[in-house]
C-alpha positions as CSV (number, residue, x, y, z in Angstrom):
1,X,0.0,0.0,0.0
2,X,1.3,3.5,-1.1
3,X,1.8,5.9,1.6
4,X,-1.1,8.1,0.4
5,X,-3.0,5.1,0.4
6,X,-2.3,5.2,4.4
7,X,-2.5,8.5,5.1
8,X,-6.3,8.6,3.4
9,X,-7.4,5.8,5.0
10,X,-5.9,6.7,8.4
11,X,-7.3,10.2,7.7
12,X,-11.0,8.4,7.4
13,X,-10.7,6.7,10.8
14,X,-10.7,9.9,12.2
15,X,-13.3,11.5,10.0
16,X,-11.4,13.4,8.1
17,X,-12.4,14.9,4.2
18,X,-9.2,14.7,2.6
19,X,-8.1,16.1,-0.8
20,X,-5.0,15.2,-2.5
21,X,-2.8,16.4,-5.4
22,X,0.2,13.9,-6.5
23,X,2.3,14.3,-3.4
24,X,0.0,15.3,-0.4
25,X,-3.2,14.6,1.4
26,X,-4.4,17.5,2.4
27,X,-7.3,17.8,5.6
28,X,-10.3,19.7,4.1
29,X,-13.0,21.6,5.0
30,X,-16.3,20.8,3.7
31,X,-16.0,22.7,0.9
32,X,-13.4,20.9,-0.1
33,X,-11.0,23.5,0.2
34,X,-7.5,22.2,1.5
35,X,-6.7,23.7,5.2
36,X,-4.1,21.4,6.7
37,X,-1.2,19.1,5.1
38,X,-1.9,16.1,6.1
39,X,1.6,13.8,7.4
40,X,1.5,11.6,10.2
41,X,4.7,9.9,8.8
42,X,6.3,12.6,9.1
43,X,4.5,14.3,11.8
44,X,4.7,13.5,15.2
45,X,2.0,15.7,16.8
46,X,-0.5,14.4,13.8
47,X,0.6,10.9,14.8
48,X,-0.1,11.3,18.4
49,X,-3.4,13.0,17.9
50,X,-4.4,10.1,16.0
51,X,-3.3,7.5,18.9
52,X,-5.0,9.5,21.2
53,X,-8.5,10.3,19.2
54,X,-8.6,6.4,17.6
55,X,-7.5,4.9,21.5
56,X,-4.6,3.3,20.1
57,X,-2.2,1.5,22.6
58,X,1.5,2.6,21.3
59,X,4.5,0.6,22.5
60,X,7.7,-0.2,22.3
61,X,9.8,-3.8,22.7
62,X,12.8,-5.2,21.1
63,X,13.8,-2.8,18.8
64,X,10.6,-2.3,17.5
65,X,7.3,-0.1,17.8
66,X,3.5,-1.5,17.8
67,X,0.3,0.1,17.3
68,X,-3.0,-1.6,17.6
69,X,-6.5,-0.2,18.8
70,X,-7.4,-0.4,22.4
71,X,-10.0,-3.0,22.6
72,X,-8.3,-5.4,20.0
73,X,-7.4,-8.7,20.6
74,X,-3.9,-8.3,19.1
75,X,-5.1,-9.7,15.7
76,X,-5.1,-5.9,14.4
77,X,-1.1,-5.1,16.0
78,X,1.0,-3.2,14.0
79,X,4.6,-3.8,14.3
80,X,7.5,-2.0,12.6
81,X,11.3,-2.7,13.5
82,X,13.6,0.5,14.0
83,X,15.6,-0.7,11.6
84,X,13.8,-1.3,8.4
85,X,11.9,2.2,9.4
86,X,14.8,4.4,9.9
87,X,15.0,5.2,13.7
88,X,12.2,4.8,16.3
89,X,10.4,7.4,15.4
90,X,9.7,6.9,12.1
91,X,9.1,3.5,12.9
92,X,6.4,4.7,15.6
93,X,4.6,6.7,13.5
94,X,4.3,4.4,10.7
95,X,3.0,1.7,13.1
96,X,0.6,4.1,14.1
97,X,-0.7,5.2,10.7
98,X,-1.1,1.4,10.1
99,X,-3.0,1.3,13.0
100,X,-5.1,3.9,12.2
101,X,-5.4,3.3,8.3
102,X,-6.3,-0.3,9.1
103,X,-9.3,1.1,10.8
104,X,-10.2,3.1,8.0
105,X,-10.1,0.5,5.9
106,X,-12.7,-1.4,8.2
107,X,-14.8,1.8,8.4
108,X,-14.8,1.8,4.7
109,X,-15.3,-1.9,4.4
110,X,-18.4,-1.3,6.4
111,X,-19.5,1.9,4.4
112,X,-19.9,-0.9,1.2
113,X,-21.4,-3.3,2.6
């Protein structure tokens, strides 16, 4: 999955519109028009706001960083090693935009059906 492919689906668990050109995703108002640039993977504020508003428990254990949603049974765990992710950081917010787009993807999933 492409990185814009996360970043929209993490931005629907939240409830986010989105809009998007060929390199961002961009938060939007109802109008569509484009307010916020929208980067998790690169931002750690936007990563932590969407642990904290999707529950996500965020942790850290040999050499690596997991994301899953609170009340999961661990089937749903995101786990990214330092190491392939570039530094813990990076690897913690990538776990938790895979968190959070896996979500989306269930909200969406849902939307269809």
């Amino acid at each position: 999955m492409s990185d814009r492919e996360l970043l929209e689906l993490a931005a629907r668990a939240v409830g986010y519109r989105t809009a998007s050109d060929a390199r961002n995703v961009w938060i939007a108002d109802s109008d569509g028009t484009r307010t916020v640039r929208f980067c998790p993977l690169d931002d750690s504020g936007q990563a932590f706001a969407l642990a904290v508003d999707l529950d996500l428990n965020v942790f850290h254990a040999a050499n690596c960083a997991y994301a899953m949603p609170s009340e999961d049974d661990g089937s749903n765990e995101q786990r990214v090693s330092y190491a392939a992710a570039g530094g813990k950081y990076k690897a913690t917010r990538l776990a938790i935009v895979r968190a959070a787009a896996e979500i989306g993807r269930a909200a969406l999933a849902q939307e269809g059906s």
